[in-house]
VOBA-1610 file (N, C-alpha, C; in pm, whole numbers, padded with zeros to 5 digits, always signed):
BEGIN
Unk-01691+07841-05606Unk-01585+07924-05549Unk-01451+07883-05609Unk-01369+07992-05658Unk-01255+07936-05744Unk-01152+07905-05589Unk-01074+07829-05632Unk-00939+07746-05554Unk-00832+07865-05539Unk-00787+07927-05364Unk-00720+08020-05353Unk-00566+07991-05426Unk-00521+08096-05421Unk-00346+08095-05509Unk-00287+08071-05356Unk-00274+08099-05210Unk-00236+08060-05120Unk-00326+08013-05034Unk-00257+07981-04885Unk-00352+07962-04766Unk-00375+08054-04739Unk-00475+08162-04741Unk-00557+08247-04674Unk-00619+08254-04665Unk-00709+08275-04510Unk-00817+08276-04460Unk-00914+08405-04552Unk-01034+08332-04550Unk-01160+08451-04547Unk-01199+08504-04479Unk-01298+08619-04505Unk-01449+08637-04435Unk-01533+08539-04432Unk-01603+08468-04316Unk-01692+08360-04349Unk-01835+08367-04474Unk-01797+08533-04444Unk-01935+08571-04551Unk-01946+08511-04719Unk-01817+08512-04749Unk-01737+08507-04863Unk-01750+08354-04932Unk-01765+08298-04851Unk-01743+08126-04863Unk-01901+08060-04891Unk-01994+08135-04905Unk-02159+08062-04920Unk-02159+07955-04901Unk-02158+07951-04730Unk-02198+07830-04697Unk-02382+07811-04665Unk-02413+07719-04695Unk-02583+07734-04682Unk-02623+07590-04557Unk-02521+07460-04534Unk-02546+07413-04423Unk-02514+07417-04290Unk-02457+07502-04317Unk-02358+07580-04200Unk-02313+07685-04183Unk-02302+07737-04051Unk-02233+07862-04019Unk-02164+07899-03940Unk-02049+07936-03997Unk-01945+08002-03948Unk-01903+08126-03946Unk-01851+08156-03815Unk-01831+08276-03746Unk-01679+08279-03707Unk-01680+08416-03721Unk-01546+08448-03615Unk-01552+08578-03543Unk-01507+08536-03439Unk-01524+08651-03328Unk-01404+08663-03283Unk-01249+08765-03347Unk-01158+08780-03235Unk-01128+08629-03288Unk-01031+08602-03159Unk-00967+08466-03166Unk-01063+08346-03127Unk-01175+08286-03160Unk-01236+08215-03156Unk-01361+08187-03299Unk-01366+08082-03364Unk-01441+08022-03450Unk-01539+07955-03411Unk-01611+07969-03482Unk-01802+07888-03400Unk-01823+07790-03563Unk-01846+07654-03579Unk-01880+07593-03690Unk-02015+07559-03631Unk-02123+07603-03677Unk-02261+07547-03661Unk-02301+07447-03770Unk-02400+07321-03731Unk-02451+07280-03834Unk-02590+07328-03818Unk-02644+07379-03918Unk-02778+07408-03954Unk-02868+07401-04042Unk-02900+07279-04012Unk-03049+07221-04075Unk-03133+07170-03988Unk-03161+07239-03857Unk-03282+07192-03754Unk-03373+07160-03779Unk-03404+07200-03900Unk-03565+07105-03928Unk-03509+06917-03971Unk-03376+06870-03984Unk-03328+06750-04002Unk-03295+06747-03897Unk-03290+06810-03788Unk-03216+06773-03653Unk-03045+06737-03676Unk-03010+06872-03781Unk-02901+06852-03818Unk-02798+06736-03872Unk-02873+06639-03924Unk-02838+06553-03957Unk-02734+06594-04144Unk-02601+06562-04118Unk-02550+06596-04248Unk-02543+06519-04382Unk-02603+06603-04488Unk-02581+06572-04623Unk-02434+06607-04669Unk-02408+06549-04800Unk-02287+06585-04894Unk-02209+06715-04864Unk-02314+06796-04908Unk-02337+06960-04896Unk-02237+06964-04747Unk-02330+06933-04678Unk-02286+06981-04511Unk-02119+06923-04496Unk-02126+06780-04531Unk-01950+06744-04548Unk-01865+06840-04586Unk-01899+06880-04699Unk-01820+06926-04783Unk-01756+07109-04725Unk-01932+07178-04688Unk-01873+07300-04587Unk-01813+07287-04524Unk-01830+07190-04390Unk-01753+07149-04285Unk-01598+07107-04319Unk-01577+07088-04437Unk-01453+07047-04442Unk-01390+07225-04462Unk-01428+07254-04522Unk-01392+07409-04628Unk-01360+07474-04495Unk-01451+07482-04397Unk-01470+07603-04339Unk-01352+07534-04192Unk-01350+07412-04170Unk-01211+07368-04099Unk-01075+07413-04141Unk-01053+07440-04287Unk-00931+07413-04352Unk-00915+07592-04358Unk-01081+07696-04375Unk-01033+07858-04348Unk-00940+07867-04214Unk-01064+07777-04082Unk-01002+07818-03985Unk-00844+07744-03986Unk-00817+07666-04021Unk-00657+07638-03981Unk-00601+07740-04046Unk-00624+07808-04120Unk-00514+07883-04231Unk-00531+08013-04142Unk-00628+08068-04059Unk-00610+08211-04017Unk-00538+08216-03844Unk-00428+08262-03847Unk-00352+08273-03736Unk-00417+08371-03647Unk-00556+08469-03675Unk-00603+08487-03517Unk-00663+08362-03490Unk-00749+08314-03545Unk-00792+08185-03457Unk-00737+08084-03394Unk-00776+08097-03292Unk-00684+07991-03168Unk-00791+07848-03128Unk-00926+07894-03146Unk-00993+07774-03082Unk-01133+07803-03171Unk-01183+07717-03158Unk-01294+07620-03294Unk-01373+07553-03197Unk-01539+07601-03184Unk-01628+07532-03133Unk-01704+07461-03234Unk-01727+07387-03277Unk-01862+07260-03317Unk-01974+07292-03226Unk-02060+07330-03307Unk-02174+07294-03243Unk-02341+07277-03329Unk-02413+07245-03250Unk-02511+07234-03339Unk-02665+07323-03353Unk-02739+07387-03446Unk-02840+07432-03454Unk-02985+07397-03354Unk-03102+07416-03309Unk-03186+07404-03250Unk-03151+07296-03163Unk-03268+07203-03104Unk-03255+07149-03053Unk-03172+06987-03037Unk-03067+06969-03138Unk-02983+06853-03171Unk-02899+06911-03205Unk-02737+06852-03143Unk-02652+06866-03160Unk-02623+06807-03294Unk-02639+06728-03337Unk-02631+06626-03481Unk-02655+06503-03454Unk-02723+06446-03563Unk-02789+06323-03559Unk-02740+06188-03626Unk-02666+06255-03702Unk-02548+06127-03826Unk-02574+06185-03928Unk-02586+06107-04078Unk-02576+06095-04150Unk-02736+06119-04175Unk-02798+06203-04323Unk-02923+06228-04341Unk-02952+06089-04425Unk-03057+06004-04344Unk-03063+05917-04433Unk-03171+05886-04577Unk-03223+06008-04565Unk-03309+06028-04685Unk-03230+06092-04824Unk-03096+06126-04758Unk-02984+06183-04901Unk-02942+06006-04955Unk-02948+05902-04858Unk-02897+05799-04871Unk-03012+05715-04960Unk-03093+05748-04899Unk-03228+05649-04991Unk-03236+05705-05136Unk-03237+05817-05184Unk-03211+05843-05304Unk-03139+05871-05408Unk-03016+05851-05344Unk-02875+05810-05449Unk-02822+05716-05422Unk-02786+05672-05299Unk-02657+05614-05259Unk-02704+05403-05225Unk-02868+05386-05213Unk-02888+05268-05177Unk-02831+05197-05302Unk-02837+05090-05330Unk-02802+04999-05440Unk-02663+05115-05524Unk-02621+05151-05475Unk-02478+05273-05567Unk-02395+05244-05491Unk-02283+05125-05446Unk-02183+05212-05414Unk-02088+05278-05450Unk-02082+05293-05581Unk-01966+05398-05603Unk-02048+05512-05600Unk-02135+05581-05573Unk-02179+05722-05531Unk-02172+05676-05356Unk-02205+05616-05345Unk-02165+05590-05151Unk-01990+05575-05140Unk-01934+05540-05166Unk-01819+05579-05152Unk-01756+05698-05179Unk-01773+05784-05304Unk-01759+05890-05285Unk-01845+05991-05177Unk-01892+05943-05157Unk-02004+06057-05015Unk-01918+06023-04927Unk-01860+05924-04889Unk-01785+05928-04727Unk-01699+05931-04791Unk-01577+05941-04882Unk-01466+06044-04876Unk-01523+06162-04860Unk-01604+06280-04867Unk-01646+06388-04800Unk-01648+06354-04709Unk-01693+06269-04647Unk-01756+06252-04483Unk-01612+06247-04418Unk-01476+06166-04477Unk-01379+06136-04443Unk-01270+06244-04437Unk-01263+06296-04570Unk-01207+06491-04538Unk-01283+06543-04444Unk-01383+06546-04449Unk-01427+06653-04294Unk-01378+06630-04206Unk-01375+06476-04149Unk-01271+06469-04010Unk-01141+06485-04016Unk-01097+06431-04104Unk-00948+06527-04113Unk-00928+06575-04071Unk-00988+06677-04175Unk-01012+06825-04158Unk-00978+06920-04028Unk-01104+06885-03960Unk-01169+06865-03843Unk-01026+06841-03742Unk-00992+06686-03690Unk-00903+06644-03627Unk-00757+06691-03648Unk-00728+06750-03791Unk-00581+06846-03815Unk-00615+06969-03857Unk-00703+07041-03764Unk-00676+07199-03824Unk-00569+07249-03683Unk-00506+07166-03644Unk-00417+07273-03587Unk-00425+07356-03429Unk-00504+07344-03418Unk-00592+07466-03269Unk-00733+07359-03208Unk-00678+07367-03077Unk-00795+07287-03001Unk-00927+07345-03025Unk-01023+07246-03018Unk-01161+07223-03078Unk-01242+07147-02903Unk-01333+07247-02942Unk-01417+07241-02837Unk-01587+07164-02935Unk-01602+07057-02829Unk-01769+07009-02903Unk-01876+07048-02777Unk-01929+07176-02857Unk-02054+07239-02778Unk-02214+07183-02820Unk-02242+07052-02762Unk-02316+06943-02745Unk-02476+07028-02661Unk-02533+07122-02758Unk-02618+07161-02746Unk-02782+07080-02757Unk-02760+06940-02766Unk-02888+06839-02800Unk-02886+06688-02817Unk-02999+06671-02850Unk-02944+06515-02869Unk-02782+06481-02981Unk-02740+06373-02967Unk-02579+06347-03040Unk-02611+06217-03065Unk-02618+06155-03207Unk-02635+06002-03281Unk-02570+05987-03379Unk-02505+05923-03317Unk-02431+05847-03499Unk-02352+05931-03550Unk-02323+05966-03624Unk-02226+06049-03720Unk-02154+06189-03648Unk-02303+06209-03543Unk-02243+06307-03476Unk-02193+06293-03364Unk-02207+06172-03346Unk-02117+06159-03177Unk-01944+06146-03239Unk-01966+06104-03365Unk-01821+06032-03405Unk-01733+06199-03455Unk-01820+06312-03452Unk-01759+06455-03510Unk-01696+06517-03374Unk-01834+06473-03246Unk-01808+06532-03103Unk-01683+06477-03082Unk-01628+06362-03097Unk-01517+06289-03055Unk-01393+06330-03154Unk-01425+06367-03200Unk-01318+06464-03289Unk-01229+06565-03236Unk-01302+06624-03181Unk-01290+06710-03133Unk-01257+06727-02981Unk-01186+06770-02943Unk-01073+06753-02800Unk-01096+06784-02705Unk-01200+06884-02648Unk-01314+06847-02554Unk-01468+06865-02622Unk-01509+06835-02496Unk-01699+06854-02546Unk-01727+06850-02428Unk-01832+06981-02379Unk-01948+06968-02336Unk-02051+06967-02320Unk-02153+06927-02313Unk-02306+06883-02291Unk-02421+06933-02223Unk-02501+06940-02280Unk-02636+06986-02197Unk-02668+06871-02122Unk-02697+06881-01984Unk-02738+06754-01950Unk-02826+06685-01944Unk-02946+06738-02041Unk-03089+06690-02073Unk-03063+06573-02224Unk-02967+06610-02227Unk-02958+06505-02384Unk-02895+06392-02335Unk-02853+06319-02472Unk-02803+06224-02462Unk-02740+06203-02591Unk-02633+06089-02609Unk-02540+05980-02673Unk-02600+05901-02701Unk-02655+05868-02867Unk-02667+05695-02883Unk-02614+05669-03063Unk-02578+05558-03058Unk-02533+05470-03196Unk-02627+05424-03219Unk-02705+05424-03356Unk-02821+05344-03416Unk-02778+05252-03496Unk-02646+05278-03580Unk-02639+05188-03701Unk-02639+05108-03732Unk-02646+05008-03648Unk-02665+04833-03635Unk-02838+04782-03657Unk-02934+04947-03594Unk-03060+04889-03638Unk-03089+04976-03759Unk-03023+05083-03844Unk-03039+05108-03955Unk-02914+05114-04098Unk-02878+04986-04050Unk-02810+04957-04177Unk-02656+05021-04209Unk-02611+05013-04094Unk-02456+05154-04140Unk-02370+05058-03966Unk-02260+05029-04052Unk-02157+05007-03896Unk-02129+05157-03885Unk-02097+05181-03781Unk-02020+05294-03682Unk-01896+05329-03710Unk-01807+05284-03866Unk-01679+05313-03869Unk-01639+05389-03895Unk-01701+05570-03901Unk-01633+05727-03899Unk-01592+05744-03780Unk-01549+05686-03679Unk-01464+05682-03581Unk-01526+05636-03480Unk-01662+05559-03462Unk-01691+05484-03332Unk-01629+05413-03266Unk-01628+05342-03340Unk-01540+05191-03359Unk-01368+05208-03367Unk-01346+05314-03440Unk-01196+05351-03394Unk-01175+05379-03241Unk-01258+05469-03200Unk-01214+05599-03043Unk-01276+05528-02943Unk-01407+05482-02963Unk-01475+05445-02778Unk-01402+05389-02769Unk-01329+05240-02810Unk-01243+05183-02673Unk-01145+05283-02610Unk-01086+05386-02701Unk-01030+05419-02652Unk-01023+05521-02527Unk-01189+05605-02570Unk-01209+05681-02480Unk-01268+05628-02389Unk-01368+05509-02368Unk-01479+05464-02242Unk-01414+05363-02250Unk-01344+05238-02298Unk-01278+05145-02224Unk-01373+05020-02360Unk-01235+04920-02330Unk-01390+04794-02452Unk-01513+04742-02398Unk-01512+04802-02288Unk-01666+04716-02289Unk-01788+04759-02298Unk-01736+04908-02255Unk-01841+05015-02231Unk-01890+05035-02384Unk-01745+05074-02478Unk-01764+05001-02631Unk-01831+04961-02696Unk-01877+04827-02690Unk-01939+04757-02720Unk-02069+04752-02666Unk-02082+04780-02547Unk-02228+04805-02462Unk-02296+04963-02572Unk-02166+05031-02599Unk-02285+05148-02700Unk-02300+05102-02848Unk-02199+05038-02867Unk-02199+05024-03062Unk-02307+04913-03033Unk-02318+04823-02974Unk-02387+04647-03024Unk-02513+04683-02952Unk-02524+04774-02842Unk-02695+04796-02801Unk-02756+04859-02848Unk-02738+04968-02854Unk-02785+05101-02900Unk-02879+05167-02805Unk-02837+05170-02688Unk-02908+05191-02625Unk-02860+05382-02608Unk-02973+05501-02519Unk-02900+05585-02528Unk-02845+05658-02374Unk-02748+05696-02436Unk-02608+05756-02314Unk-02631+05869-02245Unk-02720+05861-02162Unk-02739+06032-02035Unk-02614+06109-02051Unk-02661+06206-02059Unk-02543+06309-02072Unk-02429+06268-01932Unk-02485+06268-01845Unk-02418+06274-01679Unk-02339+06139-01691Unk-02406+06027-01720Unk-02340+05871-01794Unk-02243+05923-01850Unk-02236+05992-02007Unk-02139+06044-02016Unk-02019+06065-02015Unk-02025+06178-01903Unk-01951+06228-01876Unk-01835+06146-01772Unk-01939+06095-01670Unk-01877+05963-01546Unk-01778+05852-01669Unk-01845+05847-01760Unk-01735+05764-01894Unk-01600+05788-01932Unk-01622+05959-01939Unk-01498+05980-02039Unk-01532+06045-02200Unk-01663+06024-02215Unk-01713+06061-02349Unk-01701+06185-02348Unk-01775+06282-02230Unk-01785+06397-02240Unk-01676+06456-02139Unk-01623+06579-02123Unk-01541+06621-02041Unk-01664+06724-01873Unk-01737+06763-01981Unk-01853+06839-01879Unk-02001+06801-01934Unk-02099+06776-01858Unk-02251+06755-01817Unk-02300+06901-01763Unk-02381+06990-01852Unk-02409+07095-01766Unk-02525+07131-01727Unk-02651+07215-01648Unk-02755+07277-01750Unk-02744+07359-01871Unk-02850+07347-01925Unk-02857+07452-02062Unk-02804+07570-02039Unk-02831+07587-01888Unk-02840+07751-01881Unk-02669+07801-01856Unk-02603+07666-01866Unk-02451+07691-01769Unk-02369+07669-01944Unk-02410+07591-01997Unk-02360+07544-02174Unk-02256+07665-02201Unk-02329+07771-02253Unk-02196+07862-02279Unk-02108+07913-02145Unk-02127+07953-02046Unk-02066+07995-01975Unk-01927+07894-01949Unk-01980+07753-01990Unk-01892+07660-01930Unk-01791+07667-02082Unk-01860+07671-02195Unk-01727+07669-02332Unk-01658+07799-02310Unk-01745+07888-02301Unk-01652+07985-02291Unk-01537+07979-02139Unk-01551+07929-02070Unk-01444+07906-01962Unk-01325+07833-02009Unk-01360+07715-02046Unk-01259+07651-02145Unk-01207+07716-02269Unk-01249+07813-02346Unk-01201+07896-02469Unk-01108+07987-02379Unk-01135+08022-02295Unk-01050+08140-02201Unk-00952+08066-02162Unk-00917+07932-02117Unk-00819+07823-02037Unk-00739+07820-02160Unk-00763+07762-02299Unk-00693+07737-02359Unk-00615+07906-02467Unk-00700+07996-02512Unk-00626+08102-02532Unk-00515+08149-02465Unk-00491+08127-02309Unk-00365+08160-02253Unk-00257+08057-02300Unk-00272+07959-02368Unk-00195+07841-02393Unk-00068+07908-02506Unk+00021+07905-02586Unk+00121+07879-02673Unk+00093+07810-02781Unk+00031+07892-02921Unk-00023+07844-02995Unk+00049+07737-03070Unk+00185+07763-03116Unk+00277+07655-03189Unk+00267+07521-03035Unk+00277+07528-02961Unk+00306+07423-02890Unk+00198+07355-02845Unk+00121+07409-02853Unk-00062+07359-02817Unk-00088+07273-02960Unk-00026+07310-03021Unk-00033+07268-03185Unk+00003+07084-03182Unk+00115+07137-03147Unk+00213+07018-03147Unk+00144+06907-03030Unk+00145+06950-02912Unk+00098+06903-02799Unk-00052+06786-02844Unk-00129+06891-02935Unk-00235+06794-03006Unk-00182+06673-03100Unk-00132+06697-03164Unk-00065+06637-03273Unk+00018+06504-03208Unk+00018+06482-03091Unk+00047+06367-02984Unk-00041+06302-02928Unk-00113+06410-02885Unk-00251+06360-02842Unk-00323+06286-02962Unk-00298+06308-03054Unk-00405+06227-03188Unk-00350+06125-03220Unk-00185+06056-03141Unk-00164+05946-03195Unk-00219+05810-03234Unk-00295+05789-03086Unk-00401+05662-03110Unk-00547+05695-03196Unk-00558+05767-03163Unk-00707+05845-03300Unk-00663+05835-03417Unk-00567+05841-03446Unk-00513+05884-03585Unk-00448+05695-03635Unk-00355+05600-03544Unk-00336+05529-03578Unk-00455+05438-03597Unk-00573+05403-03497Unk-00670+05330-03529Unk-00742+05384-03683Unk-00746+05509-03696Unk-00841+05629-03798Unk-00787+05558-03909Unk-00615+05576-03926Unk-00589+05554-04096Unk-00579+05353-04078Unk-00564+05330-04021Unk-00570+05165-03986Unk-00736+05071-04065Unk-00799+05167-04031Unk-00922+05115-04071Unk-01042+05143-04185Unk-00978+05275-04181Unk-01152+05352-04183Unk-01091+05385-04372Unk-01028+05351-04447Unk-00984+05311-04617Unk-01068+05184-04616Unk-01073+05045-04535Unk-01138+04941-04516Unk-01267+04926-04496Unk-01272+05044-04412Unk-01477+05089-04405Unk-01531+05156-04494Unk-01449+05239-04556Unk-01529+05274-04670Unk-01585+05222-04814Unk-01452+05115-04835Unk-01513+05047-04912Unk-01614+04919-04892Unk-01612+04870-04779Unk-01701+04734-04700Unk-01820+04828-04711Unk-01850+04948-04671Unk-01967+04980-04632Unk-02050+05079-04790Unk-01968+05074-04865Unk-01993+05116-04969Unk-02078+04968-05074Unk-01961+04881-05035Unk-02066+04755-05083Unk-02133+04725-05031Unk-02165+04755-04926Unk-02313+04718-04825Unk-02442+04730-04870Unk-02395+04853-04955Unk-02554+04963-05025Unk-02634+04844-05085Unk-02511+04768-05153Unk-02596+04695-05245Unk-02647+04566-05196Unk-02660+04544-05042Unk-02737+04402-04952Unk-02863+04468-04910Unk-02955+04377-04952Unk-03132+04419-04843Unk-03096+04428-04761Unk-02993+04400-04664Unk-02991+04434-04507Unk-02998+04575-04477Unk-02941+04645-04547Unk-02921+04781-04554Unk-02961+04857-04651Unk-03068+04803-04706Unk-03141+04881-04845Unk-03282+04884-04757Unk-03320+04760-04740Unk-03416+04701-04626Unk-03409+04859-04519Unk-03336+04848-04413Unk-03347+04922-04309Unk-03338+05071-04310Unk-03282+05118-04418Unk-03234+05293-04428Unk-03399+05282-04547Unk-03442+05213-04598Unk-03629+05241-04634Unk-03699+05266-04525Unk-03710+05158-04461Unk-03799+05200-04369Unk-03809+05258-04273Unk-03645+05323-04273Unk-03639+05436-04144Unk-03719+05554-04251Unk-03642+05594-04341Unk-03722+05692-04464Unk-03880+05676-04448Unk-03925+05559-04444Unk-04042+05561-04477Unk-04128+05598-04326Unk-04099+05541-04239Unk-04085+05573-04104Unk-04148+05722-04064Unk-04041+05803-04119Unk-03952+05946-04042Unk-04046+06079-04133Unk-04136+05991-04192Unk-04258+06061-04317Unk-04376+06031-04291Unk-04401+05936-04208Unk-04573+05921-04167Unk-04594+06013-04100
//
């Protein structure tokens, strides 16, 4: 796709995206990830849409609000770690360039401008709890759950775990999700701070769309701004660290600790 001469928005049709899809309806944007047969877990590819299709929606002034959400039954799972076993183990300079994609997407993501709703349609691990938290509310099915793996497969939590839970559940609760890995009931949750709503399946849209309706009456320049305050501590921990994680975790590729563990999840996730 050639590089526009201004900011102007597309047709989503226009943009061939193939891991994702995006919609617009009127004043509201839908970013799906879709690769359910990975349980949406994102490759390069998927970074890279997700960033594109953040940066249409900031540029088009009907859109007021931006749902995340995810394909079949998982909301997103992290990072695909079978894109990792075959380029990126023993590479880190191809692992470092993969999470600068990973790192524009949240950007992206966290400065397009217009509140962002995370419609937490499934399980949420790793990469994708750190996208849900991106994003300025989220609510949940309450059959799923929250968990961090990366401590038992080879990856710290630093696309914003490790930046936001203290900030959002408090340090201990923190550390009880990054260092256990144990996983987070939706309803847990929510009683946290992680999530804003716990719903049934059957209540999921009725409940985003209640919140898409709350915030459209809002003042778009000032809702703007209003965020752009709200992201102070997200944003100061975000650029504080996460230049430091990318390169630590880029040299990681090249320790058995983490060549070791992202194999045999691969090898694992194929029997």
């Amino acid at each position: 796709m050639s590089e526009p001469s201004a900011p102007t928005p597309r047709d989503p049709s226009e943009l061939g995206f193939e891991r994702i899809v995006y919609e617009k309806w009127g004043p509201r944007a839908t970013i799906t990830f879709n690769r359910p047969e990975r349980l949406n877990a994102f490759d390069f590819r998927t970074l890279r849409e997700l960033g594109k299709a953040c940066e249409d929606a900031s540029w088009d002034d009907v859109i007021r609000v931006v749902v995340l959400t995810g394909a079949g039954r998982a909301f997103c799972v992290g990072a695909d770690l079978k894109e990792w076993s075959a380029g990126l183990l023993g590479n880190p300079t191809e692992y470092w360039k993969w999470f600068g994609a990973f790192k524009e997407a949240h950007d992206r993501l966290r400065e397009i401008g217009k509140p962002t709703i995370a419609r937490i349609n499934g399980i949420c691990v790793g990469g994708g709890n750190e996208f849900q938290m991106a994003c300025d509310l989220a609510v949940m099915v309450d059959d799923a759950y929250i968990r961090h793996v990366g401590l038992e497969h080879g990856s710290v939590p630093a696309g914003g775990a490790t930046q936001w839970l203290p900030v959002m559940v408090g340090e201990r609760r923190a550390r009880e999700i990054v260092l256990l890995c144990d996983e987070i009931p939706a309803r847990r949750a929510e009683e946290w701070g992680l999530v804003n709503r716990a719903v049934p399946a059957a209540e999921l849209d009725a409940t985003v769309d209640e919140l898409v309706d709350k915030l459209l009456r809002k003042l778009p320049q000032t809702t703007r701004y209003a965020k752009q305050q709200l992201n102070f501590w997200r944003d100061l921990s975000w650029h504080g660290t996460v230049g430091h994680a990318r390169d630590w975790l880029a040299l990681s590729m090249l320790g058995e600790e983490a060549q070791g563990a992202v194999t045999r999840f691969v090898e694992k996730s194929e029997e």
